[in-house]
N, C-alpha and C positions, 0 to 999 in steps of 0.2 A: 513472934512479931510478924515476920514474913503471912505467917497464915493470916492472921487476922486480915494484913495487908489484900490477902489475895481474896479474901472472903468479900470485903468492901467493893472492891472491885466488881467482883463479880454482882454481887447486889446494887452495885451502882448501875451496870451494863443493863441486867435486871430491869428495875424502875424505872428506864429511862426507853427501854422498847414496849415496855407496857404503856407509858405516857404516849409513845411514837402512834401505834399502833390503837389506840385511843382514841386518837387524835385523829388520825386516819379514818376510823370508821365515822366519827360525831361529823366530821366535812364531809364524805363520802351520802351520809344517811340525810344531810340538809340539805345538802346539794340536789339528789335523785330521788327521795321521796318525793311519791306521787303526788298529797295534797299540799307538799310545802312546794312545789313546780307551779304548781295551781295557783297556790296563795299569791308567791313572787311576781309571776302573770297578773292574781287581779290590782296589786299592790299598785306596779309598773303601768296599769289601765287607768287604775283611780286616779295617781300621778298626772297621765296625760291627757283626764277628761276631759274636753275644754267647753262641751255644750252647758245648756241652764239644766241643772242639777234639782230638777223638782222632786223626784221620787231616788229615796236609798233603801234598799234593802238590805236588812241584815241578821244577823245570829245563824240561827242553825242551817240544817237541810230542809227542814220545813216552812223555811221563809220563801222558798225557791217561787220567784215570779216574774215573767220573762220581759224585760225592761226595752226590747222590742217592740214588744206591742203597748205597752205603758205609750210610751216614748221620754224623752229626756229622762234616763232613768241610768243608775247603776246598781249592779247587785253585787255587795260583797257579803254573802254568807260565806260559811266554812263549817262542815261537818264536827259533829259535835260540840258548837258553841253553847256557850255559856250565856246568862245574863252578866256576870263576872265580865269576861273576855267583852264582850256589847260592847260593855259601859268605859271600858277602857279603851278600847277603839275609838267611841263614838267622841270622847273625850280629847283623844289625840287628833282627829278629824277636824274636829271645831276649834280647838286650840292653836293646830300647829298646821294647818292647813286654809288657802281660800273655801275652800269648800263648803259650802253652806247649802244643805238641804233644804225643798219647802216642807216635805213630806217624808215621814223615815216608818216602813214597816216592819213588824214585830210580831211573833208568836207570842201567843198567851195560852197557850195551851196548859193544860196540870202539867204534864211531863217537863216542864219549861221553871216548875213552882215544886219541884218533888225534894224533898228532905236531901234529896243524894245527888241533886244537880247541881247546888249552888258549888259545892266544893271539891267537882269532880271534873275538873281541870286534865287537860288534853294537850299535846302535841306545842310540849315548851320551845322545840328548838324553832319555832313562827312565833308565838304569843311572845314570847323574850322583852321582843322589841313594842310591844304596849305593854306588857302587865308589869304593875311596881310591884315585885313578891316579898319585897320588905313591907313596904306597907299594908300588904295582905297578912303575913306573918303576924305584925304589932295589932291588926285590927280583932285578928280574929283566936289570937295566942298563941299561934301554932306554928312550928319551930317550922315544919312540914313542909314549909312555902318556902324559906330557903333551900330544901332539896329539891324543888321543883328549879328554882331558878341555876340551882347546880346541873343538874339534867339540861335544860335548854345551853346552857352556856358551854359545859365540858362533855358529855355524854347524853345528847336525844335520843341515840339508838336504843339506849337501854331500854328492855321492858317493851321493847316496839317490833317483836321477830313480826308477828301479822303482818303489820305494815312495808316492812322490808321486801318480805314474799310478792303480796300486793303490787307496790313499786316496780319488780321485775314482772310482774305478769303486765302491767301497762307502760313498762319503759318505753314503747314507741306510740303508745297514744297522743292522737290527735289535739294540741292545745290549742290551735289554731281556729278551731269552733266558740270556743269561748271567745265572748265581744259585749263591752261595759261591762266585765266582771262575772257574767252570764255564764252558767256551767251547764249546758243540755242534761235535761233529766235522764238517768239513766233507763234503757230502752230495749238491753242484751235477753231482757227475759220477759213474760206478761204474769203478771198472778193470780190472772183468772186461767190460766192454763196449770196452777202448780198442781199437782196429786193430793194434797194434804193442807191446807189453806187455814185448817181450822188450828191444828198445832204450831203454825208461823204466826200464828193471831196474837195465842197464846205466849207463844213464846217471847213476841217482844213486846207485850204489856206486863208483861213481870217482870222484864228489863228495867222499862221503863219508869211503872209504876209502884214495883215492891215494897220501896224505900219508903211511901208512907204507912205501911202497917194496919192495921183494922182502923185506924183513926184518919180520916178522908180531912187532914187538915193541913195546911200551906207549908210548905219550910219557909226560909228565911226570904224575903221580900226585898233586902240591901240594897241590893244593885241594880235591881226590877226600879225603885223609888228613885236611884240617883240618876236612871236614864230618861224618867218622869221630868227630872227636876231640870237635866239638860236641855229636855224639849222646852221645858219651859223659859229657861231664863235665855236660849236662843230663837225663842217664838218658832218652833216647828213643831207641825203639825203631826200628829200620832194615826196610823191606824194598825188597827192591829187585828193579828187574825187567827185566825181556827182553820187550819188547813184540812183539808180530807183525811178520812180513816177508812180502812174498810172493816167491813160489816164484821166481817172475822176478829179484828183488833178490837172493836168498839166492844163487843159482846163478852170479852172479859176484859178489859178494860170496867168495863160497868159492873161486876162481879168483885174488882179487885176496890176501888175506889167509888164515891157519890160525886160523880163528874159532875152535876146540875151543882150538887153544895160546894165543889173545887169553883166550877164558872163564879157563881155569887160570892165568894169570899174574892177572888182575882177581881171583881167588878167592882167591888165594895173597896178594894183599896188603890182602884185604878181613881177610882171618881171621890176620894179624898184629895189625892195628889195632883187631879191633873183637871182640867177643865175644855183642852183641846183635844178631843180622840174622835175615832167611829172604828166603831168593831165590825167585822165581817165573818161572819159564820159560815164556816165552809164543811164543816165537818161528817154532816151527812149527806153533802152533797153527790157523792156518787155511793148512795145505796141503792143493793142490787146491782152493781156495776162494777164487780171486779177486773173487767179488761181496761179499768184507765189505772189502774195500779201498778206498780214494778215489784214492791213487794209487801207487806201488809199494813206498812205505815208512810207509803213514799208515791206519789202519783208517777207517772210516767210523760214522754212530750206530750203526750196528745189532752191527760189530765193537766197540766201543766198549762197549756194553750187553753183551756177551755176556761179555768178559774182566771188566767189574766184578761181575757174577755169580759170575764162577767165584772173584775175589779176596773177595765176600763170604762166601762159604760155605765155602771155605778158615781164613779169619779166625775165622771166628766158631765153628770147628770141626765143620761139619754136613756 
């Protein structure tokens, strides 16, 4: 009896510094991870923005457009969004906030539309607080989304050592640069200087693009449609865009997928759904020009500054 007694104990002692210590890392890794410092910054920006709110940028790293030179502008991207993530943002934005865009810009890219985007969900212990995982679970019958929303809630760190690492290499980075949401293009490296440019081409267009297979056709459009349907029933204005590649990326990129038949299907059900857009192709705009690159799929400031230029004076009709 006594044993038993002692056993319990012990297993009670047990379970309870595993939970402690759990606990500890999941606050520790929300706290100091680097893009959730990021995210909390632009959250706390967006919160305080008080000018007219013409232009929002949003979704991923390739939405990156400097709301400086716009003006009236914020940009809340975040590194590997989703059209999923968007639409639930953009949703809580309009719902639960003044905030009312006139203009909200968007990637339309393939990569954006790839069999393995829609449901390849990222960095729970931020998304928490927009995304319903229940009703992602029920929508799409997949139990999966309540472990996701487990992860965000009791353990982010899990499955995240890169990011960890990461964090401590920029634990004293500058956040202070950031202004309307605005994250300076990364600048540490140029990729017209890399040694090997044709294998980083590669390499992240199979990333990217693997997931559709020999068949060059859409995944799932869901939440691409519902952010359609937001613009529309709150009258804003859409543009959307094709941000630069370089020449490296593009070249198998165009190997792997029929980018021209991705655009025309993306086009074809932009302009069912929507009647308010302009698209901006940007995409080969810096061919033969890998010094405004950072890495084979990412502009740099100076790339950065130059397509918000050419999106200002486009907009503004000059």
């Amino acid at each position: 009896m006594n044993r038993n007694r002692h056993f319990f104990i012990k297993l009670s002692v047990f379970i309870i510094l595993v939970i402690a210590v759990n606990l500890i890392f999941h606050i520790a890794y929300n706290h100091k991870m680097y893009y959730f410092r990021i995210s909390r910054l632009q959250d706390q920006q967006f919160e305080g923005y008080s000018d007219t709110l013409k232009y929002l940028m949003l979704g991923n790293s390739h939405d990156r457009v400097d709301p400086a030179i716009l003006g009236k502008g914020f940009c809340y991207i975040m590194p590997k969004e989703i059209y999923t993530q968007t639409y639930y943002k953009l949703k809580y934005i309009l719902g639960k906030t003044n905030k009312r865009p006139e203009y909200i810009f968007l990637s339309i890219d393939p990569v954006n539309f790839s069999p393995r985007a829609e449901k390849e969900l990222s960095f729970e212990g931020y998304w928490r607080k927009y995304l319903d995982y229940f009703e992602l679970a029920r929508e799409y019958k997949n139990p999966g989304y309540i472990l996701d929303w487990a992860q965000g809630n009791f353990y982010s760190y899990a499955g995240n050592y890169r990011y960890i690492l990461m964090s401590l290499m920029f634990i004293n980075a500058d956040l202070s640069v950031i202004k309307n949401g605005y994250i300076p293009a990364r600048n540490y490296r140029n990729f017209a200087k890399e040694p090997d440019r044709e294998s980083l081409g590669f390499g992240l267009a199979s990333v990217y693009l693997s997931s559709y297979g020999k068949k060059s056709t859409l995944g799932e459009t869901r939440y691409y449609l519902r952010i359609l349907e937001l613009c529309k029933h709150y009258r804003i204005h859409l543009i959307l865009l094709r941000m630069p590649y370089s020449d490296e990326y593009l070249k198998y990129a165009g190997r792997m997928v029929d980018l021209d038949k991705l655009d025309r299907e993306i086009m074809e059900v932009t302009r069912k759904n929507s009647n308010d857009f302009r698209v901006f192709d940007f995409r080969n705009e810096f061919h033969g020009k890998p010094e405004y690159f950072f890495n084979a799929d990412h502009i740099n400031p100076e790339g950065v500054r130059i397509i918000s230029l050419k999106l200002k004076r486009e907009l503004e009709g000059r």
